[in-house]
C-alpha positions in Angstrom: 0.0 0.0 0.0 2.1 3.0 -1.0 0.9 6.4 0.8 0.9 9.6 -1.4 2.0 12.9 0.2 4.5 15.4 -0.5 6.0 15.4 -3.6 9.3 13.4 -3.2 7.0 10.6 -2.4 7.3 10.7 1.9 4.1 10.5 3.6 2.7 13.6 5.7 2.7 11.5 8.4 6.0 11.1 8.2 7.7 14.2 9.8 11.1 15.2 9.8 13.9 18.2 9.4 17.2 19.1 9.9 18.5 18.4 13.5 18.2 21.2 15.4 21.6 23.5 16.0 23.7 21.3 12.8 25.9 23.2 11.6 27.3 20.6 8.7 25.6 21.4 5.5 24.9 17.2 5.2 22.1 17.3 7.3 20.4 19.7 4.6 20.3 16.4 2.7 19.6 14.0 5.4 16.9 14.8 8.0 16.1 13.3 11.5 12.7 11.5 11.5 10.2 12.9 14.5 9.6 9.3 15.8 11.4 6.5 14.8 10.2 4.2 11.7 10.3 0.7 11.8 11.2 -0.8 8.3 12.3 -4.6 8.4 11.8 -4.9 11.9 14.4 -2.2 12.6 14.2 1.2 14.4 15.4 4.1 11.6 15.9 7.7 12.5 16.9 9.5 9.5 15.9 9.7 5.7 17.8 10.6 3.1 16.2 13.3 0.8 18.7 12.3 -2.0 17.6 8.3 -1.8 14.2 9.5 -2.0 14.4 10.7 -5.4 15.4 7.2 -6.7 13.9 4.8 -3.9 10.7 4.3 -2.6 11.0 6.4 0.9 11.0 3.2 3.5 14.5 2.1 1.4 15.6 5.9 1.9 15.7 5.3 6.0 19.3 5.0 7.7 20.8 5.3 11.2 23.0 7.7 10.8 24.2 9.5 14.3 26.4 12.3 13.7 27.7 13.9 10.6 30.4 12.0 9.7 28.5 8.6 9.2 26.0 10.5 7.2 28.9 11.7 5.2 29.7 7.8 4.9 26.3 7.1 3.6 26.4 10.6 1.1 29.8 8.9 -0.2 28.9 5.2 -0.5 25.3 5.7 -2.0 25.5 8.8 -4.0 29.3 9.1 -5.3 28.3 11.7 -8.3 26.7 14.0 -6.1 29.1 17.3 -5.2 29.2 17.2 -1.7 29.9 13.5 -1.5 32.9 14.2 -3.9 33.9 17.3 -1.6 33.8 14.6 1.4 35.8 11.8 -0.5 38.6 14.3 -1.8 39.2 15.7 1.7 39.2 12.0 3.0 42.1 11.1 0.5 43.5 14.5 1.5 43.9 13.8 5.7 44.7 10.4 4.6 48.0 11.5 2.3 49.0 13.5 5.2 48.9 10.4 7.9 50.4 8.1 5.2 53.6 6.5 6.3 56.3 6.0 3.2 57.3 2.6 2.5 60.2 2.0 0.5 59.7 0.6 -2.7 62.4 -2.9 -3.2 64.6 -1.0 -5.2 65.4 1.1 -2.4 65.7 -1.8 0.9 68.9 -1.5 2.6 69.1 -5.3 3.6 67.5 -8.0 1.4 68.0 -11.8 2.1 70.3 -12.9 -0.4 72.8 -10.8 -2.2 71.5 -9.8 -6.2 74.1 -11.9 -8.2 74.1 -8.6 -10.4 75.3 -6.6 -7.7 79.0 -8.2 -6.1 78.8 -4.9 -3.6 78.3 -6.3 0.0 76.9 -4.0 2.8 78.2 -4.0 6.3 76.4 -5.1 9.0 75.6 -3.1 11.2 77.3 -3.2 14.9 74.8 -3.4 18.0 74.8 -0.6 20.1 75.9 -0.6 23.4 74.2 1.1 25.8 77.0 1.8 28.6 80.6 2.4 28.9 82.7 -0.3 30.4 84.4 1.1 33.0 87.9 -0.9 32.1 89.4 -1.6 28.7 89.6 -5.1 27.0 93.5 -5.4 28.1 92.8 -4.2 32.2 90.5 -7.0 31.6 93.0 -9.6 30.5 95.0 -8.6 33.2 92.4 -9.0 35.8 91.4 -12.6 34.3 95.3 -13.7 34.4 95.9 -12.8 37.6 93.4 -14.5 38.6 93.7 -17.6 37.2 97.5 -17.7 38.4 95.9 -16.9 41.5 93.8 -19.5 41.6 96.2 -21.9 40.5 95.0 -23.0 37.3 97.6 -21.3 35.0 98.0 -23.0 31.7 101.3 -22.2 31.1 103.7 -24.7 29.1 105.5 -25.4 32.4 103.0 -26.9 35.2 101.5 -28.8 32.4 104.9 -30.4 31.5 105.3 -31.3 35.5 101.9 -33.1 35.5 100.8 -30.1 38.2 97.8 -29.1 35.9 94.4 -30.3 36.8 91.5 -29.6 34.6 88.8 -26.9 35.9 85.9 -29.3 37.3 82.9 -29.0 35.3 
């Protein structure tokens, strides 16, 4: 049973305008229905005056909450129209400015195997350390010989040729 009314095909029981205090020009093209209608067992709140045109007007109800989802809808449904392609091209816009740049292959420092074209090796990097040891590498020989002579483990040519060496125990 299809109800005749206003001229874009919604029913004059159907009421509905612009959210009050908007400010986004989208909600001149999607209003906020005065009670909720229930279309396919589901609770709508908003009609889109552009889907009316096209659709019959209980296909033209959507949930849309706040401007940018009815921007979503404006984009997805009705790509030709000019505020839709405002919206998408200052989408693509914010989205070139978060973009992170990822080297293409040609320009990857390390890749797993070396190109048989290229015979140029690159170093590897060294690990960073991230303290200063307080002694060098020969105060540190020096320490670990004493010790061992101290200890009585000295490897020297001479206790081993006596037979006075013994083996650390493991």
């Amino acid at each position: 049973m299809e109800e005749e009314g206003a001229p874009n095909g919604i029913p004059d029981h159907i009421v509905h305008s612009p959210p009050k205090n908007a400010t986004d020009p989208v909600w001149n093209l999607i209003h906020r229905l005065e009670k909720p209608a229930t279309y396919k067992g589901k609770a709508y709140t908003h009609i889109c005056l552009l889907c009316v045109r096209t659709k019959v007007w209980q296909e033209s109800i959507c949930r849309v909450g706040n401007a940018s989802n009815a921007k979503s809808h404006l984009v997805s449904s009705h790509k030709k129209y000019d505020m839709a392609v405002q919206v998408h091209q200052h989408r693509l816009s914010r989205s070139d400015r978060h973009m992170v740049h990822v080297a293409p292959k040609a320009e990857v420092k390390r890749q797993a195997s070396p190109s048989p074209t290229s015979p140029v090796v690159q170093p590897s990097k060294r690990q960073k350390t991230w303290w200063k040891a307080p002694v060098s590498r020969d105060q540190i020989s020096g320490h670990i010989a004493r010790w061992l002579i101290r200890d009585g483990t000295c490897l020297t040519g001479d206790l081993c040729k006596k037979g006075t060496y013994s083996p650390l125990p493991y």
